[in-house]
DRENTOR-176435 format. One record per atom (N, C-alpha, C): residue in one letter; x, y, z. Coordinates in pm, whole numbers, padded with zeros to 5 digits, always signed. Each point is the difference from the previous one (the first is absolute). Layout:
N
aXYZ
...
END
This chain:
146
x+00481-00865-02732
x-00102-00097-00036
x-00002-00114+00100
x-00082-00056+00015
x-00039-00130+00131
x+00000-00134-00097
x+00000-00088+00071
x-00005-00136-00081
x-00130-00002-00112
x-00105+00013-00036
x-00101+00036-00066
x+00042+00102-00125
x+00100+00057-00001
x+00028+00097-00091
x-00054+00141+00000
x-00077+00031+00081
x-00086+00082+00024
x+00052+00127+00117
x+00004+00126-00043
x+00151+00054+00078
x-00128+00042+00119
x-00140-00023+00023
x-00047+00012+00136
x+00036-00097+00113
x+00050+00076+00120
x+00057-00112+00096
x-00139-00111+00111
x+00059-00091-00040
x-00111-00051+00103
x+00010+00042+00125
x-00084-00042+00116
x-00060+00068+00123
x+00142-00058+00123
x+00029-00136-00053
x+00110-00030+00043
x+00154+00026-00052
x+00025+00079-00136
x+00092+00044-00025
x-00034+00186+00090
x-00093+00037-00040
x+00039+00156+00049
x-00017-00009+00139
x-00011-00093+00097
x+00038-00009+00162
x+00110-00023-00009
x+00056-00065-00060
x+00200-00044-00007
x+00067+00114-00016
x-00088+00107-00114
x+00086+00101-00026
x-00013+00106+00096
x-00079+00007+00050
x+00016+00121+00106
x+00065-00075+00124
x+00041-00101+00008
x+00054-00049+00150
x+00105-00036-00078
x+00039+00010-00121
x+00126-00010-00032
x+00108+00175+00004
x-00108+00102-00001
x+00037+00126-00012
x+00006-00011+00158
x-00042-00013+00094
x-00011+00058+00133
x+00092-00104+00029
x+00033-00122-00038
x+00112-00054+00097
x+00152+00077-00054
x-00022+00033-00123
x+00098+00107-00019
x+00049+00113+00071
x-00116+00077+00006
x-00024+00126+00070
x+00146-00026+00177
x-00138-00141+00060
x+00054+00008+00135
x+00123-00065-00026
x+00059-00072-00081
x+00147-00040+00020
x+00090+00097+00007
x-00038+00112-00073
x+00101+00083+00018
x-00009+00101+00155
x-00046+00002+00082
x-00044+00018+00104
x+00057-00071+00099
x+00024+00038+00130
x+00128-00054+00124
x-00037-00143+00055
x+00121-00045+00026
x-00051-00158+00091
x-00114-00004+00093
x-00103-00080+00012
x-00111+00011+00094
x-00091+00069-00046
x-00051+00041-00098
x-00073+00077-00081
x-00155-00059+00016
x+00011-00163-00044
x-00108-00088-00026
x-00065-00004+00152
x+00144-00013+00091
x-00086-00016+00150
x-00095+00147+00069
x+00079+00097-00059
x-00067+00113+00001
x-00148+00017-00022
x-00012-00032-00124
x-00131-00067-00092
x-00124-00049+00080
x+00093-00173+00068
x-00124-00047+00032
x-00050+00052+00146
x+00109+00056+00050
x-00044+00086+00172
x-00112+00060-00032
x+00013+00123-00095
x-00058+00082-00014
x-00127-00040-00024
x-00030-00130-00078
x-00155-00082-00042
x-00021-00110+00028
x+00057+00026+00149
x+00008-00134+00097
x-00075-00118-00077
x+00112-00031-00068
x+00042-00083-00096
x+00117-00102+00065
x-00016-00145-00083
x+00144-00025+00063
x+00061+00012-00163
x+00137-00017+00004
x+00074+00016-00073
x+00067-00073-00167
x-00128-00104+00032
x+00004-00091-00065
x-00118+00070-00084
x-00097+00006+00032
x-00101+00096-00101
x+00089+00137-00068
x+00077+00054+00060
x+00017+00118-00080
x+00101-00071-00119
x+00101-00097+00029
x+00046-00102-00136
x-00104-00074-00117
x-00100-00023+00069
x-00108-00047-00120
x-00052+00153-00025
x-00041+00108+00040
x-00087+00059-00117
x+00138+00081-00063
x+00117-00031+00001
x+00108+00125-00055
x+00057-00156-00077
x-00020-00084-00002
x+00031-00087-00108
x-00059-00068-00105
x+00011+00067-00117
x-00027-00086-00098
x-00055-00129+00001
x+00096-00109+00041
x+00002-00102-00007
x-00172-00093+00074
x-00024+00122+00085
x-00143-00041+00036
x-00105+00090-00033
x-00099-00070+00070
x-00128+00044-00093
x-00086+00070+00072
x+00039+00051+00143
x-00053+00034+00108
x+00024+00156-00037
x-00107+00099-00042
x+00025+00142-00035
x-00023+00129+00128
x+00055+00051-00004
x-00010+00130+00068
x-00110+00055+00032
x-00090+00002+00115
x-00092+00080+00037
x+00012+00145-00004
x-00110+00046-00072
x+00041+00186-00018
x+00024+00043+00085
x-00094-00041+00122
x+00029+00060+00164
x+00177+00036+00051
x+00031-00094-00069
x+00136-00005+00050
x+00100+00112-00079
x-00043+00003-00117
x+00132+00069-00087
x+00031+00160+00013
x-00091+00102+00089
x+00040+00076+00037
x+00137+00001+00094
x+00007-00048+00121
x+00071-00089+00088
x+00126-00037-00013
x-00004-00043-00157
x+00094-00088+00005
x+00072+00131-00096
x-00062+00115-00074
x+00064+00145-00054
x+00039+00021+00114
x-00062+00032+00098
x+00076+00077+00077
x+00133-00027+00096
x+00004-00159+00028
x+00053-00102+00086
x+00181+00051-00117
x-00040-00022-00086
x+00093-00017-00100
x+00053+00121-00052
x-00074+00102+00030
x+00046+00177-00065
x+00025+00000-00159
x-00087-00109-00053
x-00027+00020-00187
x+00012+00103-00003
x+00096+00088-00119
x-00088+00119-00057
x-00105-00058-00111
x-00014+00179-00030
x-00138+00042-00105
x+00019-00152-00126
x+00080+00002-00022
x+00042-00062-00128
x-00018-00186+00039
x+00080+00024+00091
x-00033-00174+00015
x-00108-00045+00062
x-00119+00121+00052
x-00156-00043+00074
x-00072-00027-00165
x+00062+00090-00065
x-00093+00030-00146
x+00049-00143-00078
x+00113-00038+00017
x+00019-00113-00075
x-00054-00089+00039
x-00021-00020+00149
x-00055-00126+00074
x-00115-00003-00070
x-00089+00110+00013
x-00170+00026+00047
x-00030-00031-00178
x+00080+00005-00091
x-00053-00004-00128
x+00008-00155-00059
x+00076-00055+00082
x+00047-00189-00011
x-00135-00066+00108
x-00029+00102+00091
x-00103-00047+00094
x-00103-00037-00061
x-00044+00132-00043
x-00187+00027-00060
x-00004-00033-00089
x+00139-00076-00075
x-00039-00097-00134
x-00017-00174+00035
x+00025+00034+00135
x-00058-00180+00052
x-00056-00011+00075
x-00056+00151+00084
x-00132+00003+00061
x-00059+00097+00002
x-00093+00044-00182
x-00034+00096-00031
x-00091+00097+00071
x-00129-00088+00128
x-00066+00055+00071
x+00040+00036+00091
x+00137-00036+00060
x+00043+00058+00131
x+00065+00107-00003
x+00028+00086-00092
x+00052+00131+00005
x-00030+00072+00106
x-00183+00026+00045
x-00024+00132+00087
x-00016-00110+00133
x+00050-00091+00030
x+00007-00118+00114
x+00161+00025+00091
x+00102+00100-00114
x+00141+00008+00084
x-00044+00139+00055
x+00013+00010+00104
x-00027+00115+00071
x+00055+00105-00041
x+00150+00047-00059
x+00082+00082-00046
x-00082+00044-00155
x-00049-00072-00039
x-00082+00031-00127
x-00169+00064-00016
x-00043-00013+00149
x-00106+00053+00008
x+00006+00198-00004
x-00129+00011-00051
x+00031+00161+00023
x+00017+00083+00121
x+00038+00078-00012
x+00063+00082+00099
x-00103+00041+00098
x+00032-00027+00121
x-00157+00050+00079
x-00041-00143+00028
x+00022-00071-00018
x-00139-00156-00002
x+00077-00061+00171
x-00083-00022+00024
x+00063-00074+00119
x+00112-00109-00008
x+00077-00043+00108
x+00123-00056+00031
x-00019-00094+00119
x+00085-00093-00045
x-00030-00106+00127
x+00152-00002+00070
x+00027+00017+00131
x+00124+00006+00101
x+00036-00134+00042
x+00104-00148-00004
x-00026-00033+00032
x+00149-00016+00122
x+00001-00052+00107
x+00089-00021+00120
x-00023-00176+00040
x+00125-00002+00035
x+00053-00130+00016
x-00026-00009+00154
x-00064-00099+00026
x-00017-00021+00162
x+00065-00117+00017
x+00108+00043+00106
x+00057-00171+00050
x-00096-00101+00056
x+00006-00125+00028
x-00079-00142+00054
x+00039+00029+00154
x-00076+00068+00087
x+00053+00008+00150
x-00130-00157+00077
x+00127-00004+00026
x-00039-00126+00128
x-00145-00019+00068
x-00002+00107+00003
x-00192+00012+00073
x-00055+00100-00071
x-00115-00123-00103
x-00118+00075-00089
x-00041+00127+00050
x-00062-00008+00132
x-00027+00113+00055
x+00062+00119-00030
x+00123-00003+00056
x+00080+00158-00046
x+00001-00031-00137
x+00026-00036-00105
x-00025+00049-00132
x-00093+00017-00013
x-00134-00031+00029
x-00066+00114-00007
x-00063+00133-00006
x+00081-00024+00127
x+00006+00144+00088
x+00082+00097-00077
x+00121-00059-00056
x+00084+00082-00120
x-00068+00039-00107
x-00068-00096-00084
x-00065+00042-00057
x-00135+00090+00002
x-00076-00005+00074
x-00108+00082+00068
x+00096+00162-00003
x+00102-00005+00081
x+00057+00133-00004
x+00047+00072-00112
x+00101-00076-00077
x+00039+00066-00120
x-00175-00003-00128
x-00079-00038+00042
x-00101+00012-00118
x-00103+00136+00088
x-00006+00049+00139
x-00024+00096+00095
x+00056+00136-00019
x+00151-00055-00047
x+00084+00147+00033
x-00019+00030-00206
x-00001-00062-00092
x-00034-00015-00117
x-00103+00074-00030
x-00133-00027+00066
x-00115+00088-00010
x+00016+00140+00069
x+00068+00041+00103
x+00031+00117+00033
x+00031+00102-00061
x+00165-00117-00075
x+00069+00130-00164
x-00120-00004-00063
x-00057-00060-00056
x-00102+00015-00129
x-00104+00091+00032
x-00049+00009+00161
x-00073+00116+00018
x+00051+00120+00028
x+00129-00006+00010
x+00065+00127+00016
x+00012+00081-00105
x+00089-00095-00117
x+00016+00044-00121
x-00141+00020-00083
x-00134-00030+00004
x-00114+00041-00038
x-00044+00067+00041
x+00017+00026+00088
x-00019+00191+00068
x+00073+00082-00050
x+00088+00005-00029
x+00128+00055-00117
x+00000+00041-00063
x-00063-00078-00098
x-00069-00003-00129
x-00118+00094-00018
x-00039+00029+00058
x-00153+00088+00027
x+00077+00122+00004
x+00070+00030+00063
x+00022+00160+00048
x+00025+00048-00130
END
C-alpha cells in the first residue's frame, strides 16, 4: 500500500521500484559494471547512478534497457522481473525497449566514436563505418531473396 492507502503505486513509487529491482540486479554483478553501462550509452556515469537509483526521479529511457540486459547478462528471470516493475511505471513504453519488440522489426546498432582532434577525420570515420554498414545490409538483403 502507498501513503494514500491505496495498494496502486504512484508514477513515482513504481519508477523507484523498478530502479530499485535493477540496482539490485547490477549490484550483484562485477566491479565497474555501472562504468560499463555508461560507455556503452555514452553516458557519463553519473546518469547511469540516477536512473538505477531510487532516490531520484530521473527514469530510464526504454532505448537504453535492452543494453543495459545485455551489458549485464540478466537472465530470462531477472529481464522478466525488471520489464514487469518497468511497464508498471511506464505502461506505454513496453514496445519502445527494443528487446520487446516483435521479432523481425527493425534494430538500431549503436558504436561509440571517440572525440578525435580534427572534426574532419571524424567524419571521415563516421562516413565510413555508416558506408561499410550499408554494404552488410545490402549484402545480407540479397541473402534474403535467394
Amino acid at each position: 500500500m502507498n501513503a494514500a492507502g491505496s495498494t496502486a503505486l504512484s508514477k513515482e513509487e513504481a519508477v523507484a521500484a523498478y530502479k530499485a529491482v535493477l540496482r539490485e540486479f547490477i549490484d550483484r554483478r562485477p566491479s565497474g559494471t555501472r562504468r560499463k553501462i555508461a560507455l556503452a550509452l555514452g553516458k557519463h556515469k553519473s546518469f547511469v547512478s540516477q536512473v538505477t537509483s531510487p532516490a531520484y526521479s530521473v527514469p530510464l529511457p526504454a532505448q537504453h534497457v535492452a543494453a543495459i540486459f545485455e551489458i549485464c547478462h540478466f537472465s530470462q528471470e531477472e529481464r522478466r522481473s525488471f520489464l514487469e516493475a518497468y511497464k508498471a511505471a511506464h505502461p506505454r513504453q513496453g514496445g519502445a525497449i527494443p528487446e520487446e519488440r516483435p521479432q523481425g522489426g527493425p534494430q538500431t546498432l549503436q558504436i561509440q566514436i571517440p572525440a578525435f582532434s580534427d572534426p574532419e577525420r571524424q567524419k571521415e570515420v563516421i562516413a565510413a563505418i555508416r558506408s561499410v554498414a550499408a554494404q552488410i545490409l545490402a549484402v545480407a538483403a540479397d541473402k534474403s531473396t535467394e
